[in-house]
N, C-alpha and C positions, 0 to 999 in steps of 0.2 A: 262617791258621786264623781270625784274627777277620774277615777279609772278605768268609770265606765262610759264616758263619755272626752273623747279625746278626742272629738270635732270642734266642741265646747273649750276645751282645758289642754290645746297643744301643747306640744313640750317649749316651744317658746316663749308663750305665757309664763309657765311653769319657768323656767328658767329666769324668767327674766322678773319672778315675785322673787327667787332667791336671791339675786344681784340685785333686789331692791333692800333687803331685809340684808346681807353681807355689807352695803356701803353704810346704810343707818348704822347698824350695832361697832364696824370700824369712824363712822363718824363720832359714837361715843366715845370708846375706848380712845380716839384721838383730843377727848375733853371739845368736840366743837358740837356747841350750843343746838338747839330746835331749832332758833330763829335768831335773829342781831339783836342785840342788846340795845340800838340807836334808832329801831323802828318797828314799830307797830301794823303787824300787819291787820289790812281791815280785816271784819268781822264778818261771817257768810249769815244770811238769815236760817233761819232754826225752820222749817214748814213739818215740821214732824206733827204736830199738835191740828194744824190745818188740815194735812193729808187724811190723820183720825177722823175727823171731823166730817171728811167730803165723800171717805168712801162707807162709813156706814147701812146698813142694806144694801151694802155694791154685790149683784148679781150678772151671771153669764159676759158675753163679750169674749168667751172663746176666741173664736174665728177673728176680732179685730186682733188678740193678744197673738194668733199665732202670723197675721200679716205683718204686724210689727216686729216678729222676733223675723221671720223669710226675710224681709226688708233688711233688717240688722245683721245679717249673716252674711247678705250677697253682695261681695267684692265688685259686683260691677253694678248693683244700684246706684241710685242716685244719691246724693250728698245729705240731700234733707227730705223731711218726709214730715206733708201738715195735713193732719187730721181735723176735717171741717166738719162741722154739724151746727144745727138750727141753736138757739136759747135753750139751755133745760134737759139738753139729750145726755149728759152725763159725761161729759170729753174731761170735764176737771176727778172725777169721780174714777173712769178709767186710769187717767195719770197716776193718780195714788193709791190705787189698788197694785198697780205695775210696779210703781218705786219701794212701797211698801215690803213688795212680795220678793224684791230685789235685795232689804235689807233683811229679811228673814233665811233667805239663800247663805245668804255671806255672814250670818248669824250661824245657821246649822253648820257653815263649813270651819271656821272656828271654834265651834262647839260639836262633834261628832255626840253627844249626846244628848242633843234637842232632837227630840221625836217628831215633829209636826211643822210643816208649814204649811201657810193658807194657800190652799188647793183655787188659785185661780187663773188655771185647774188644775195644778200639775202638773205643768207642760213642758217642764224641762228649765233648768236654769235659767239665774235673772239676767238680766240685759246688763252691759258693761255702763254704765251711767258712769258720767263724771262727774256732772256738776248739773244742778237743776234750779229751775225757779219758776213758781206763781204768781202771775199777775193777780192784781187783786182791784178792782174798780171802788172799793170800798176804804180801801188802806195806800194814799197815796205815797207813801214811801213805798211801797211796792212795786211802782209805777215809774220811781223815777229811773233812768239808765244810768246816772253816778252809781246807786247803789248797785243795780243790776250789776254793772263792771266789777266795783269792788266785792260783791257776793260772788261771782263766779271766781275773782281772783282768789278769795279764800278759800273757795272749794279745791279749786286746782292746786294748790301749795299741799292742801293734803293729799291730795291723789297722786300727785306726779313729784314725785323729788328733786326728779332735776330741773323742773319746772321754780318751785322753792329756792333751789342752791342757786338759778339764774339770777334772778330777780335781789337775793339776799349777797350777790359780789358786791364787791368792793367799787369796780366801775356802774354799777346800773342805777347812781342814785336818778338818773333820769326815770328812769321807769318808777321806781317807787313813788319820787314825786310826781308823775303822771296818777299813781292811782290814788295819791292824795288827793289831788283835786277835782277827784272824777264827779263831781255835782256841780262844777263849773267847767268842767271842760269832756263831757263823756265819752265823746267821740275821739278825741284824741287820746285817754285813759284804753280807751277800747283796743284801741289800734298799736298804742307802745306797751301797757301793760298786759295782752290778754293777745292778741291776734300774733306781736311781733312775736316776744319769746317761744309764744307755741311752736314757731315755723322755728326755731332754733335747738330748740331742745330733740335727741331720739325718736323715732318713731315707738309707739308702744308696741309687744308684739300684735293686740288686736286692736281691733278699730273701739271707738269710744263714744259715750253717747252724751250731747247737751240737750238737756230735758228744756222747752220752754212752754209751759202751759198759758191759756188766754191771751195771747196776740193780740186781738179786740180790745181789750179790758188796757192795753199798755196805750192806746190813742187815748183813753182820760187821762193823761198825766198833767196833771196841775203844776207846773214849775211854781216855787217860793222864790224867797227872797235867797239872791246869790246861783240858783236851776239856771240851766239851761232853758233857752224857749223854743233852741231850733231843734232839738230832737227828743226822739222816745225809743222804747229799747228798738220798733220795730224800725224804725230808721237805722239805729245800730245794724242791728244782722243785716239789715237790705242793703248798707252799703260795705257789711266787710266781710259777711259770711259763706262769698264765693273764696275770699282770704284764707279760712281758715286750712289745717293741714289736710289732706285726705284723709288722713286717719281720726278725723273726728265728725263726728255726724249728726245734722239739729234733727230732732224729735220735736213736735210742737201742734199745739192744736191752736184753734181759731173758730169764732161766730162767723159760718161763711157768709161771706161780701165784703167784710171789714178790713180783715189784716192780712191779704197772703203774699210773704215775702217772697 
């Protein structure tokens, strides 16, 4: 798959998965740790079970899947890219058909012998995702943007190493404890834990994708006791997501009239 598709799988990618996999395996052999020993990184939410759940009967949607992948390809698009539709037309059901079919790709490519992936439709390799999340109007932790920060934080530690190694020096306990307190303070979690480091660290060879499904559904957020009451995730992106690096790009859908950042 990657050799016949090197518009997909330049030799910069390529290269740059081996200098990722060479500094990991000399990071062991140098006996240094996955993570500090003196902090806990949060935890991302798991939506693997939800995504099951949402694309079941997921049919067609070709044409939107190959405008998303056009969109993801072209250097000179725009930054973000929101997918609006009425109540009920399927925008959460596309997303996890898309991620899904993304984790099947990166399945087969590790395993040269898995035979099959879900043909929807075939259309050529998954989209570079980095980190995702579902809003959920029904599961108010879903809703809140403390967590949203620290679920992207933990995404990004796995995907991006040097992202990891920032964040886990010796000087940055300011950022860690930013993403401590990110359910009392989100906005500023957002901003030192997730938006600063990113503009610090390498560019990736290719551009990268933050999945954010239901937009809409992030304005029910209920703050509890110790929440935030001035923000929600979509206040987040709206004030920092012109911040983020070039090389990263929101994907996201919305109930149109509601959320458009």
């Amino acid at each position: 798959m990657i050799d016949s598709d090197a518009a997909t799988y330049p030799e910069a990618l390529l290269r740059e998965w081996k200098a990722q996999a060479e500094s990991e395996q000399q990071d062991r052999q140098n006996g240094i740790h996955a993570s500090r020993s003196d902090w806990n990184w949060p935890g991302a939410w798991d939506f693997a079970p939800y995504r099951k759940e949402r694309r079941q009967g997921f049919v067609g949607r070709r044409w939107l899947l190959e405008r998303v992948r056009a969109w993801a390809a072209d250097p000179e698009a725009r930054q973000a890219l929101l997918i609006g539709a009425d109540f009920g037309v399927g925008k959460t059901a596309f997303l996890a058909q898309l991620l899904d079919q993304e984790a099947q790709i990166a399945s087969a490519l590790e395993t040269p012998t898995a035979t099959e992936i879900d043909p929807l439709q075939n259309t050529g390799p998954g989209l570079p995702v980095l980190a995702q999340h579902f809003c959920r109007w029904e599961e108010n932790a879903y809703l809140s943007p403390g967590r949203f920060v620290q679920s992207l934080a933990a995404q990004l530690k796995e995907e991006l190493p040097a992202y990891r190694k920032l964040l886990e020096a010796d000087d940055a306990s300011q950022l860690r404890n930013s993403l401590d307190q990110a359910e009392a303070e989100p906005l500023l979690a957002f901003q030192q834990g997730v938006v600063a480091p990113l503009a610090r660290i390498p560019a990736p060879a290719t551009q990268r994708l933050l999945v954010v499904d239901a937009l809409d559904e992030a304005l029910d957020y209920r703050p509890g006791a110790g929440g935030s009451t001035r923000f929600t995730i979509v206040d987040l992106l709206a004030k920092e997501a012109r911040n983020l690096p070039s090389w990263l790009r929101l994907l996201a859908t919305s109930q149109i009239g509601r959320a458009h950042v």
